[in-house]
DRENBABA-457310 format. One record per atom (N, C-alpha, C): x, y, z. Coordinates in steps of 0.02 Angstrom, whole numbers, padded with zeros to 5 digits, always signed. Layout:
XYZ;...
***
This chain:
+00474-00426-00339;+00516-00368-00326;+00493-00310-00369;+00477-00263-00336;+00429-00209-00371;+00483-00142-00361;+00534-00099-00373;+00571-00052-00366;+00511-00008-00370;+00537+00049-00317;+00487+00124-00347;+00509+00122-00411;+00468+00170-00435;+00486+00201-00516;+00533+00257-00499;+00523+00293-00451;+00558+00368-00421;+00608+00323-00378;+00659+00365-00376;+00701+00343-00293;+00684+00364-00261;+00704+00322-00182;+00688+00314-00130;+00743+00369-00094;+00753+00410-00075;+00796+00463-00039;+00805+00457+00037;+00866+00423+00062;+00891+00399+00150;+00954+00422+00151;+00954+00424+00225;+01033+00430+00248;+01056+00380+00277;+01095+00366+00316;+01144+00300+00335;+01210+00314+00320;+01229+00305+00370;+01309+00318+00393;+01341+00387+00358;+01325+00436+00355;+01324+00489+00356;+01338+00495+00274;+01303+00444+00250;+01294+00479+00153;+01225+00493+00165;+01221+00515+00081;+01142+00521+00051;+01149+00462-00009;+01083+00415+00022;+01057+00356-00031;+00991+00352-00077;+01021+00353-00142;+00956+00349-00163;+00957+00294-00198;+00880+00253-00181;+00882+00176-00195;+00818+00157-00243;+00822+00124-00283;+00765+00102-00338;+00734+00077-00273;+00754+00030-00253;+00716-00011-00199;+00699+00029-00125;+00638+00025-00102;+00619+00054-00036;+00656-00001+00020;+00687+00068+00060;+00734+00043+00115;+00711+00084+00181;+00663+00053+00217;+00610+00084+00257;+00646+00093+00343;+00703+00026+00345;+00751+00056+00393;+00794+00108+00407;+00793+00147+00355;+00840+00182+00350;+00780+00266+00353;+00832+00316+00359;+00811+00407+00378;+00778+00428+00305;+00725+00449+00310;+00715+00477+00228;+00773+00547+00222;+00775+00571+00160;+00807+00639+00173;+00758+00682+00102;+00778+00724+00082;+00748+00780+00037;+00780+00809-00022;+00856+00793-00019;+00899+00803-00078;+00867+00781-00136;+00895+00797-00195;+00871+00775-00247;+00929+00706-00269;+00889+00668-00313;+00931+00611-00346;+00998+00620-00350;+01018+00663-00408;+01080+00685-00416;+01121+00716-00385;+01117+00720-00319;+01152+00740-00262;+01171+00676-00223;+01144+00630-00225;+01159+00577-00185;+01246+00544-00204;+01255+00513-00142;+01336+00499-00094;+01328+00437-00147;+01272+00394-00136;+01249+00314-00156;+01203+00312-00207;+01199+00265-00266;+01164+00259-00281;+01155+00163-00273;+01081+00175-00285;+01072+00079-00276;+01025+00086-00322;+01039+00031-00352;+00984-00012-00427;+00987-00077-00436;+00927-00083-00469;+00925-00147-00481;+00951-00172-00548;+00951-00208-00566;+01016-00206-00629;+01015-00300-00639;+01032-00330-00699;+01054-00414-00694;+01125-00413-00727;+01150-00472-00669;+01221-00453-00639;+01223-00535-00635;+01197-00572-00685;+01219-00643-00717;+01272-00652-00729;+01279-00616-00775;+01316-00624-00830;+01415-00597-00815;+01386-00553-00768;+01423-00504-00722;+01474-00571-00690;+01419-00588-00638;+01449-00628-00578;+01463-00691-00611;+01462-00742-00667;+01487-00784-00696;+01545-00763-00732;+01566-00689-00768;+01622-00684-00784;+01679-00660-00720;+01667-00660-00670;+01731-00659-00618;+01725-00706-00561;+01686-00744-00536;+01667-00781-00487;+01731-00824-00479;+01779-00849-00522;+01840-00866-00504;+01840-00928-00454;+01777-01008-00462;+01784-01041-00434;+01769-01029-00361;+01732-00973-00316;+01705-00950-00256;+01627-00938-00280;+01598-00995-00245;+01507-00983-00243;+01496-00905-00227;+01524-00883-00164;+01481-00802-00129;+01536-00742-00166;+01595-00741-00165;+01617-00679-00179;+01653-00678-00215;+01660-00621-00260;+01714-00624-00321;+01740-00542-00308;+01807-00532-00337;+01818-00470-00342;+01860-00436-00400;+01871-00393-00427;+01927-00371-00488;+01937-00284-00465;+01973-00266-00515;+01985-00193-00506;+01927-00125-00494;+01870-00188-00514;+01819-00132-00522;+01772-00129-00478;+01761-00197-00413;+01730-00194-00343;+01738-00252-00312;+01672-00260-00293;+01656-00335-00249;+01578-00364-00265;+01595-00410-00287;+01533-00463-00289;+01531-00513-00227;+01434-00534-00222;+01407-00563-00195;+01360-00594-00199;+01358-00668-00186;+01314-00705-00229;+01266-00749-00159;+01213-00734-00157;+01189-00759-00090;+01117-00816-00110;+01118-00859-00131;+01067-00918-00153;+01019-00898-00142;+00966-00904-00168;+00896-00885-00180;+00866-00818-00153;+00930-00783-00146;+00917-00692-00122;+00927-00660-00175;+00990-00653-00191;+01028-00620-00261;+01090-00610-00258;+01090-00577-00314;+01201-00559-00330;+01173-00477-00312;+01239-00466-00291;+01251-00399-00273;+01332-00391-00287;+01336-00328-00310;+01396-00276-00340;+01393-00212-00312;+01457-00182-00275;+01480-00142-00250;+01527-00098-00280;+01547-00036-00297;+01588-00013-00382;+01591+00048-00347;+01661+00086-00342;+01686+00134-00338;+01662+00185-00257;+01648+00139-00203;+01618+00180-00156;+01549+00201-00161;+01529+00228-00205;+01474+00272-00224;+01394+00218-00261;+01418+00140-00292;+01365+00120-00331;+01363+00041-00295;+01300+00029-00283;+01275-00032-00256;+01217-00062-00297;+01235-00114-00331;+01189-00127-00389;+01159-00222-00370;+01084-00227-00370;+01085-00284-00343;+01012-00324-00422;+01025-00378-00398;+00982-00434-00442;+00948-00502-00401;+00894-00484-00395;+00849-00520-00331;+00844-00594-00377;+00856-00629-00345;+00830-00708-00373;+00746-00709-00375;+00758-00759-00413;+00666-00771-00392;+00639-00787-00330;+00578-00760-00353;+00543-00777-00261;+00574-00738-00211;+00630-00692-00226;+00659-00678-00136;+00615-00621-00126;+00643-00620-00049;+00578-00562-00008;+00637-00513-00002;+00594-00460-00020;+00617-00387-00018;+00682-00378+00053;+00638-00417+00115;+00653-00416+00173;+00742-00443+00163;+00748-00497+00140;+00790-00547+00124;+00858-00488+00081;+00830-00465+00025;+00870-00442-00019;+00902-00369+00020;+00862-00326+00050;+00865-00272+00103;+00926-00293+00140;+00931-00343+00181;+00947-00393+00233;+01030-00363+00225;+01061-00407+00138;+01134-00391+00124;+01153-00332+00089;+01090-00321+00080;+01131-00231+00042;+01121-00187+00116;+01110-00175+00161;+01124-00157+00205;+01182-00195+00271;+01198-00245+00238;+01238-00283+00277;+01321-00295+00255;+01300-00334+00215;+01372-00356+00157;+01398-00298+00117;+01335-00278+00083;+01366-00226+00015;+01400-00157+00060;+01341-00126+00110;+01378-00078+00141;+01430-00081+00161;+01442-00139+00198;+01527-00139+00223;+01574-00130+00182;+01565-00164+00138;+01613-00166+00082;+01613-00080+00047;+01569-00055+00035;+01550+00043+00016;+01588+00068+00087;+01591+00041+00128;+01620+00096+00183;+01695+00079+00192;+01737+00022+00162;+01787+00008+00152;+01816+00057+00076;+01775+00041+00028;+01806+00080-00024;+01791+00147-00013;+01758+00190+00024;+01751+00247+00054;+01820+00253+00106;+01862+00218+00124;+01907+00219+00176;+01865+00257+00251;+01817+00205+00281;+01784+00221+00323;+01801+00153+00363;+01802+00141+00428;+01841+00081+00442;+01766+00062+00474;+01732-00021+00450;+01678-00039+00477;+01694-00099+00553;+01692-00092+00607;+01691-00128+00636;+01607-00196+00654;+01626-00254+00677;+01553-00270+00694;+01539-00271+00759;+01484-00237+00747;+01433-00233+00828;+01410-00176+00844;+01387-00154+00878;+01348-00106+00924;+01377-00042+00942;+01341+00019+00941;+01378+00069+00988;+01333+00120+01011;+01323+00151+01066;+01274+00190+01105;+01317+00252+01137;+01302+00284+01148;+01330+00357+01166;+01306+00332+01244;+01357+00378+01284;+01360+00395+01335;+01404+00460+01373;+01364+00496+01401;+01411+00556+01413;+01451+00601+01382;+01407+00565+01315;+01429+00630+01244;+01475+00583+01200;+01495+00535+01226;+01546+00489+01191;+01506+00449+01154;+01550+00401+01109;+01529+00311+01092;+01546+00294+01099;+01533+00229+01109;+01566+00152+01155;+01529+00100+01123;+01574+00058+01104;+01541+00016+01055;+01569-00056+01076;+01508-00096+01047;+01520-00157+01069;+01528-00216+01025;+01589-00255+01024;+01624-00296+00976;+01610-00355+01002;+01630-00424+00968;+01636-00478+00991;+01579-00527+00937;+01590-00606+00950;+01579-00644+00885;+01507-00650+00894;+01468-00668+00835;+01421-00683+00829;+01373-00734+00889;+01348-00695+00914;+01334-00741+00970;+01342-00724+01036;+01387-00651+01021;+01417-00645+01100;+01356-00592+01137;+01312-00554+01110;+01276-00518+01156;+01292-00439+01126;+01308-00454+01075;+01324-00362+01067;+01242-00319+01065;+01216-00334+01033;+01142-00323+01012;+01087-00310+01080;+01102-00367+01112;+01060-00372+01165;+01098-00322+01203;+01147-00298+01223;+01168-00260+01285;+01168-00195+01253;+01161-00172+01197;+01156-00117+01166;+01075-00090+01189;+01030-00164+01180;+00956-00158+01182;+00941-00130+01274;+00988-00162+01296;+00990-00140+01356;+01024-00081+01396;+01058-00037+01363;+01058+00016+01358;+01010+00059+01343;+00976+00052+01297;+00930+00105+01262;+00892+00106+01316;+00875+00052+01346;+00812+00042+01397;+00821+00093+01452;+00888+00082+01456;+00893+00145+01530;+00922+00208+01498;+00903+00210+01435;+00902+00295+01412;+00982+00325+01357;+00999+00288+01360;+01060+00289+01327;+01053+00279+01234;+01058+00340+01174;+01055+00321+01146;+01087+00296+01096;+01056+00247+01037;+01081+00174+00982;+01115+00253+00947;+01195+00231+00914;+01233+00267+00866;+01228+00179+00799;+01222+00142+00822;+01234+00098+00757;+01218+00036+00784;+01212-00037+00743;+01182-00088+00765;+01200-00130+00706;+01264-00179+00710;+01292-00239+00670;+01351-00200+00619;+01347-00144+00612;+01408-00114+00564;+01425-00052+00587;+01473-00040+00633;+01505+00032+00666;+01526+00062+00611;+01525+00131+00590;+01569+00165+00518;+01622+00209+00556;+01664+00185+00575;+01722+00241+00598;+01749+00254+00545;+01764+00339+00557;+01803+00397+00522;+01836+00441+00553;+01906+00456+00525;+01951+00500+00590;+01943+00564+00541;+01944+00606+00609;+01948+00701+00580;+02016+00699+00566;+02018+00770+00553;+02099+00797+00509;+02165+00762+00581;+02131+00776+00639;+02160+00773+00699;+02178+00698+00706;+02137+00662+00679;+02134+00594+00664;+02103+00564+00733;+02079+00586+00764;+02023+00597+00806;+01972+00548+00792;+01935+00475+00821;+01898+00436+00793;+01827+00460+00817;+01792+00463+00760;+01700+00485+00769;+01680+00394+00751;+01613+00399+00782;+01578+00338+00757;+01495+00380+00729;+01486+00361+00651;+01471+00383+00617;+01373+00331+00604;+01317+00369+00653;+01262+00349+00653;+01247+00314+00565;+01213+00236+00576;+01198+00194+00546;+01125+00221+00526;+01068+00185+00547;+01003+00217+00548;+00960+00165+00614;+00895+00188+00634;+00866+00184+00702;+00840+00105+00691;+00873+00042+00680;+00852-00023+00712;+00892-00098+00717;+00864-00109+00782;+00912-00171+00805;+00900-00225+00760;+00950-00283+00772;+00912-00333+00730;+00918-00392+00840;+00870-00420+00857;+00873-00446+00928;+00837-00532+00896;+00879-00584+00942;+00859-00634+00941;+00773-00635+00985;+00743-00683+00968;+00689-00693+01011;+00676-00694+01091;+00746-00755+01115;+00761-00751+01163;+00783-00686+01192;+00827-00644+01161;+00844-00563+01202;+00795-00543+01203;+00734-00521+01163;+00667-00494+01165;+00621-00529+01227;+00633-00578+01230;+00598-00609+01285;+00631-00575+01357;+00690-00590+01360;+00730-00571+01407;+00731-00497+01441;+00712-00471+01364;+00712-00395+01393;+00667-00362+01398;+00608-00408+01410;+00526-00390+01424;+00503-00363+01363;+00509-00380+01296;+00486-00355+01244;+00434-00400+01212;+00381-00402+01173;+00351-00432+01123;+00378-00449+01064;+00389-00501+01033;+00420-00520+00994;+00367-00506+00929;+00288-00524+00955;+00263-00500+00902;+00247-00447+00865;+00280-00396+00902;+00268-00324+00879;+00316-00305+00828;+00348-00359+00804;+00420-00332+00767;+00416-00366+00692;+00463-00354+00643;+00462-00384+00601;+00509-00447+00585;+00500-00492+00559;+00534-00576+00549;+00586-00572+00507;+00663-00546+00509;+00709-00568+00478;+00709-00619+00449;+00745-00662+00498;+00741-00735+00486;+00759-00783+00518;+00734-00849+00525;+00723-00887+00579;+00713-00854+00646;+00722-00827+00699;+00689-00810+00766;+00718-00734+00782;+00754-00709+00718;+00780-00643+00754;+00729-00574+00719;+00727-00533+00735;+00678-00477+00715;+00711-00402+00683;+00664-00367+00662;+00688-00282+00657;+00657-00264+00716;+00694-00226+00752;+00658-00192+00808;+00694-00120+00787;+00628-00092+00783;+00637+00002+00761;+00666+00042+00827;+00716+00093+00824;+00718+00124+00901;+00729+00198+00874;+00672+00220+00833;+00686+00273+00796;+00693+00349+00844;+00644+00329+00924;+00645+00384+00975;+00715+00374+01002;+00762+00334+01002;+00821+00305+01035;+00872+00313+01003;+00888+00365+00938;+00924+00367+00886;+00977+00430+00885;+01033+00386+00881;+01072+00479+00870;+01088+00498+00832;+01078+00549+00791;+01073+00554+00732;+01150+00590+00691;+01183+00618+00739;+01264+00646+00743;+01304+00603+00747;+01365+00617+00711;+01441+00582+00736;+01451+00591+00807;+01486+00556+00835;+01484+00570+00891;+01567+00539+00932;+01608+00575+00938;+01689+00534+00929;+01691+00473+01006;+01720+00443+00978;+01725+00346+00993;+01781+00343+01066;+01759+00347+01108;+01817+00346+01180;+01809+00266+01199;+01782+00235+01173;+01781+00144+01192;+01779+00101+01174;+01814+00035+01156;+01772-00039+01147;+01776-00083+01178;+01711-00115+01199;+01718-00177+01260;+01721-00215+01198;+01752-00290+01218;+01740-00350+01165;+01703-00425+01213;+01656-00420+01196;+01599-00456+01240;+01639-00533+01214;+01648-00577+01282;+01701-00627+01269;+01626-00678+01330;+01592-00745+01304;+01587-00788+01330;+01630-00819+01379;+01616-00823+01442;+01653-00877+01490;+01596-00914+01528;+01651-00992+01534;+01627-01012+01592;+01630-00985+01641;+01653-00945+01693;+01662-00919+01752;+01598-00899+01777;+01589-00895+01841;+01507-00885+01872;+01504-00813+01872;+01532-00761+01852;+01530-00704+01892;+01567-00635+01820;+01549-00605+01796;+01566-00559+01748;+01652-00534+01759;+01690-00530+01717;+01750-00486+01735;+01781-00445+01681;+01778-00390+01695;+01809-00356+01641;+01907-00315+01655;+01929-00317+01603;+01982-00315+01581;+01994-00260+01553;+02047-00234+01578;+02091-00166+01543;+02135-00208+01454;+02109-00187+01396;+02189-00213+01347;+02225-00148+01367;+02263-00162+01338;+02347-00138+01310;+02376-00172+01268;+02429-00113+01237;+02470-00112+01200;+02443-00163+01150;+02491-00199+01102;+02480-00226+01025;+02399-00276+01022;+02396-00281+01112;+02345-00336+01101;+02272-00289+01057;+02261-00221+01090;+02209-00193+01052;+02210-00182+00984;+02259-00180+00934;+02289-00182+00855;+02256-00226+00837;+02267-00314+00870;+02237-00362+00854;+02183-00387+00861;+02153-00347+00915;+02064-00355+00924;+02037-00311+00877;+02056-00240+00846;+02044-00217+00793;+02031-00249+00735;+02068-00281+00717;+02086-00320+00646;+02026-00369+00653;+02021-00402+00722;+01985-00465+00711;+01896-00446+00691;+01909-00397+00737;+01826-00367+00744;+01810-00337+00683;+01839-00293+00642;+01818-00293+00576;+01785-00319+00544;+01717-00275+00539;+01680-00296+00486;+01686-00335+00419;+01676-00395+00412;+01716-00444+00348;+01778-00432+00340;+01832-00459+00393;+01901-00442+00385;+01939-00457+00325;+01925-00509+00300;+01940-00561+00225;+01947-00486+00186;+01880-00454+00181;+01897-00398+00109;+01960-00339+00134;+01997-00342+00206;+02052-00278+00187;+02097-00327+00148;+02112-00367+00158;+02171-00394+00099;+02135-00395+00029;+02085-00422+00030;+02052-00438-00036;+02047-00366-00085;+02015-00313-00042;+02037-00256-00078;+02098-00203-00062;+02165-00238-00052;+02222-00212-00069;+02223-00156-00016;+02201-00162+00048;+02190-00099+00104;+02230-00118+00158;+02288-00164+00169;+02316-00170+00241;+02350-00115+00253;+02392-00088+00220;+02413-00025+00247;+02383+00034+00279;+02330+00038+00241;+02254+00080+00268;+02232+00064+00319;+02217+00011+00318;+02178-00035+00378;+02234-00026+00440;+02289-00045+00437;+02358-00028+00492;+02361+00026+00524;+02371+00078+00458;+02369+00161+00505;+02320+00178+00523;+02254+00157+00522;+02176+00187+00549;+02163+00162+00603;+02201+00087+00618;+02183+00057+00688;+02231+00081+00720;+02301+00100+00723;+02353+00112+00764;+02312+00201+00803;+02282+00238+00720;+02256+00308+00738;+02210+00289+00802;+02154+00233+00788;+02102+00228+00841;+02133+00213+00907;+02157+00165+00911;+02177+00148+00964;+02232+00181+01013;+02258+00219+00977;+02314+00287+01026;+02231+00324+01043;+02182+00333+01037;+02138+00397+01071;+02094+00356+01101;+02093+00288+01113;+02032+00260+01170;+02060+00204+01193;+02000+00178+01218;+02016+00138+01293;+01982+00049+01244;+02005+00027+01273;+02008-00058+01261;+01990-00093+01307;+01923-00138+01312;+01921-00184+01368;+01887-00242+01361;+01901-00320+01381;+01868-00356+01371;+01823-00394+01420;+01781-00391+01415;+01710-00405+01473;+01698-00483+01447;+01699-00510+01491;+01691-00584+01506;+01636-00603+01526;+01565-00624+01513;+01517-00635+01526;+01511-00700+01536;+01477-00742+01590;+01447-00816+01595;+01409-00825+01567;+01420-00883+01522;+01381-00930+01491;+01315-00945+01503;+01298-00955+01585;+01240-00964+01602;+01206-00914+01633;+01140-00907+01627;+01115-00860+01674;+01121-00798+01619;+01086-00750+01616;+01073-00702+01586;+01085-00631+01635;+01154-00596+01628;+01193-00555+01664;+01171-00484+01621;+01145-00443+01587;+01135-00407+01552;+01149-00353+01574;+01101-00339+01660;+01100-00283+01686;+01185-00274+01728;+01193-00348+01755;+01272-00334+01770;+01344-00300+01745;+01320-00319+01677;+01356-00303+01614;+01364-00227+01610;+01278-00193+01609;+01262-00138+01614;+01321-00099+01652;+01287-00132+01727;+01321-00090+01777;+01397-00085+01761;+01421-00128+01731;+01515-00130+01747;+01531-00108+01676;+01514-00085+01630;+01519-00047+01577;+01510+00032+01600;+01452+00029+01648;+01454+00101+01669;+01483+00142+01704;+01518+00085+01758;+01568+00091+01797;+01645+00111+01759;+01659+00079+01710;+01720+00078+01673;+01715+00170+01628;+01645+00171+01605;+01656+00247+01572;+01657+00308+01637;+01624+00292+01701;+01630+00339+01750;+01714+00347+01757;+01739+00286+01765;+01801+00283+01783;+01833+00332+01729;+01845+00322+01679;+01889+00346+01619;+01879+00426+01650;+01805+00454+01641;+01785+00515+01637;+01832+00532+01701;+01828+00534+01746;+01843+00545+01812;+01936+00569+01809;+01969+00515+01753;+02029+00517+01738;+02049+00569+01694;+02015+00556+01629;+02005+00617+01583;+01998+00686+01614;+01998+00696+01655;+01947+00757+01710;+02004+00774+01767;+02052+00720+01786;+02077+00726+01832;+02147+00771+01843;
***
């Protein structure tokens, strides 16, 4: 683990980061050091994460952030919104350590920022975002990938940053330009797998830096991509309390709004989101690879809205 000597100067989710460590996924920017939203360092955080770990191997927390302890990657510390401080184990790959400070630690920085992180996907359409929720596994990634393809562009990819205006108005707040796609979706979606870089075990970085939007851009949707047996796709209007509770679930590491003392926060930001958009849950079959179907009846559902909005 070799840090520049200088920081590294990026944007991501609409701060300025400046990082000991090179973070090559992410927007360079031009500010100087001491202007930066973030700072990230490298720092040993032993001694740290043994005095609060509190009997929990991965996470610890006190008044002063959130710890994370990830086996043969490193500990990472999150402190006041603004400081992300990490300690690489031995042997780990840059790739590896990159991996949760853009994953774990951010979420947790965009929570103590009171920025609400949802997980999954979101792509503009028709000036809007529409973003795509649902569990690990469900296809958010891949149908996002499949968007871009027919021209539609990536606002974020595994951590949504919603933020409401004075109006309380929800924006979804650009991440930086790359997917993370299983092998199989890359296959699926006529891509080379070898052109990309190796996360870990079969999934990749795929760059979509021409495919990038680089603006807020306010949030009129969320499908929640739901596995079924059924032969045939169906999507679903929510309503009422049920969308509150697909909120909550979809949350980016839901565990930390209680853990850091935010349900009340967390309550009034989803009730704000969900009075200004639309809720729907798309039911995809299990078998067979429906992507472009998906496509179509997602596209169908934002024609629809517009048409209403308009009417």
């Amino acid at each position: 683990m070799n840090p520049a000597a200088e920081h590294n100067i990026y944007t991501a989710f609409g701060l300025t980061i400046a990082s000991e460590l090179a973070l090559p996924e992410l927007l360079r920017e031009t500010q100087p050091v001491g202007q930066a939203d973030v700072h990230i360092n490298q720092e040993d955080l032993s001694r740290a994460w043994e005095e609060r770990r509190d009997n929990d191997d991965y996470y610890a927390f006190d008044d002063d952030g959130f710890m994370l302890n990830i086996e043969g990657t490193g500990i990472y510390r999150v402190r006041g919104g603004n400081r992300i401080a990490f300690s690489p184990a031995p042997g780990a790959s840059e790739t590896a350590v990159r991996l949760y400070l853009l994953g774990s630690c951010m979420g947790a920085l965009l929570f103590q920022r009171k920025l609400l992180p949802l997980h999954g996907s979101a792509v503009v359409m028709n000036g809007c975002a529409y973003a795509f929720v649902g569990e690990s596994g469900a296809g958010k990634s891949t149908l996002a990938a499949a968007f871009l393809k027919r021209g539609f562009p990536l606002l974020t990819d595994d951590v949504i940053a919603v933020t409401l205006k004075r109006d309380k108005a929800p924006f979804v707040i650009p991440a930086y330009p790359q997917q993370k796609l299983w092998q199989e979706s890359i296959d699926k979606l006529g891509m080379r797998a070898d052109r990309y870089l190796p996360l870990y075990e079969t999934k990749y970085a795929v760059p979509v830096a021409s495919m990038f939007c680089t603006e807020p851009v306010p949030l009129a949707g969320v499908f929640e991509l739901v596995k079924s047996d059924k032969e045939a796709a169906e999507l679903r209007h929510l309503q009422g309390l049920e969308r509150l509770a697909k909120v909550r679930y979809h949350t980016y590491r839901p565990f930390l709004v209680h853990r850091m003392g935010l349900e009340q926060w967390h309550f009034s930001t989803s009730v704000a989101i969900v009075d200004r958009i639309r809720m729907y849950q798309l039911q995809r079959p299990t078998a067979g690879f429906t992507v472009d179907d998906l496509v179509d009846r997602i596209l169908d559902a934002v024609d629809e809205r517009a048409k209403t909005s308009h009417g």
